[in-house]
N, C-alpha and C positions, 0 to 999 in steps of 0.2 A: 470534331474530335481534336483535341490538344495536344500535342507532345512536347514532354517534357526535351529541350534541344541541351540543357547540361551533360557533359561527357558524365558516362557511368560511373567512371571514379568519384567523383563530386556526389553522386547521388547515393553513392554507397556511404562515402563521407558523412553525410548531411541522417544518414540513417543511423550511423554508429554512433555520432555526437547526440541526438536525439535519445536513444536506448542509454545512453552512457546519465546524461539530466535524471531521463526517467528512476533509473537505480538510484543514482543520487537521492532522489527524492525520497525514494522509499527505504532508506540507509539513516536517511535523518527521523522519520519521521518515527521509525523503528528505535531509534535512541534517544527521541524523546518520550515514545509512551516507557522506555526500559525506566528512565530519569524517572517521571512522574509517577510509575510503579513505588520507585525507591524511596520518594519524597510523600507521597501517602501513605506507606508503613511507615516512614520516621516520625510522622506528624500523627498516626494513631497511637505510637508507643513510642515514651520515654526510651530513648537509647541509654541512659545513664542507667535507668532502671528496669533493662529488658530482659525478660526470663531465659536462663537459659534454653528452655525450648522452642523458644523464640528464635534465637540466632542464628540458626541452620537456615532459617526461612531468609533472613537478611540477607544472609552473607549471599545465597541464591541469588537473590535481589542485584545487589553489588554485582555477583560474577554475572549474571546477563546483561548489566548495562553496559559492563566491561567489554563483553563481548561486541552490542550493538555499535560500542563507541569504535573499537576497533575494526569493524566490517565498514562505520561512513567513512574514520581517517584514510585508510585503505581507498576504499573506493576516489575519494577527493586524492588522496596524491594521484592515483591510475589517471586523474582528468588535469591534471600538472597542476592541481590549488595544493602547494606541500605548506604551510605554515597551521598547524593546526592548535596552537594556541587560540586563534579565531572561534573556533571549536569550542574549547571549554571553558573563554568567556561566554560567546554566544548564548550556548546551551547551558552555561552556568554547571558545569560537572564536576562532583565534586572528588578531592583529593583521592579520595581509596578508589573509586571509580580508575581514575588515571592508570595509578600504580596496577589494577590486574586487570588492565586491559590490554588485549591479544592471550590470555591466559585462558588456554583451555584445562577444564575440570578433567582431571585425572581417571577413568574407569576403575570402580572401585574390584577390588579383585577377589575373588571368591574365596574365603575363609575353607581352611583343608580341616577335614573333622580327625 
């Protein structure tokens, strides 16, 4: 039988850095499929020439990636990586992405008869 002889501190350490990666991971990977969401609608329909019933669906698009983006920049400063320019060459994200991210969609409120 083995025992681990690192003071508890350390192993507690070595668990929180671990869980901390793992989120990471799934923070990126989360804003990449939001990205490629967004980049497959762009690439089925002309943005110049998108119907307006169409838009509601994009702008969707946008505000989720926005969000995904802002749950990984978030989570990476939490792990001390603060430059997230890295970010949105990396991931190639694009401008309106940026601009409404951390933006949460308002609850729309119930119309009085």
């Amino acid at each position: 039988m083995s025992r681990d002889l690192r003071p508890p501190v350390d192993i507690l350490h070595y668990e929180i850095v671990q869980e901390q990666a793992s989120a990471l991971g799934r923070m990126g990977r989360t804003l990449e499929q939001s990205l490629a969401r967004l980049r497959e609608f762009d690439a089925a329909h002309e943005r110049l020439e998108l119907p307006a019933s169409m838009q509601p669906a994009r702008r969707k698009l946008v505000a989720e990636a926005g969000q995904a983006l802002w749950m990984f920049v978030v989570q990476r400063e939490a792990t001390g990586l603060r430059d997230s320019r890295h970010i949105m060459r990396t991931y190639n994200v694009p401008g309106e992405v940026q601009r409404c991210m951390g933006l949460a969609p308002t609850p729309s409120k119930p119309t009085s008869k």
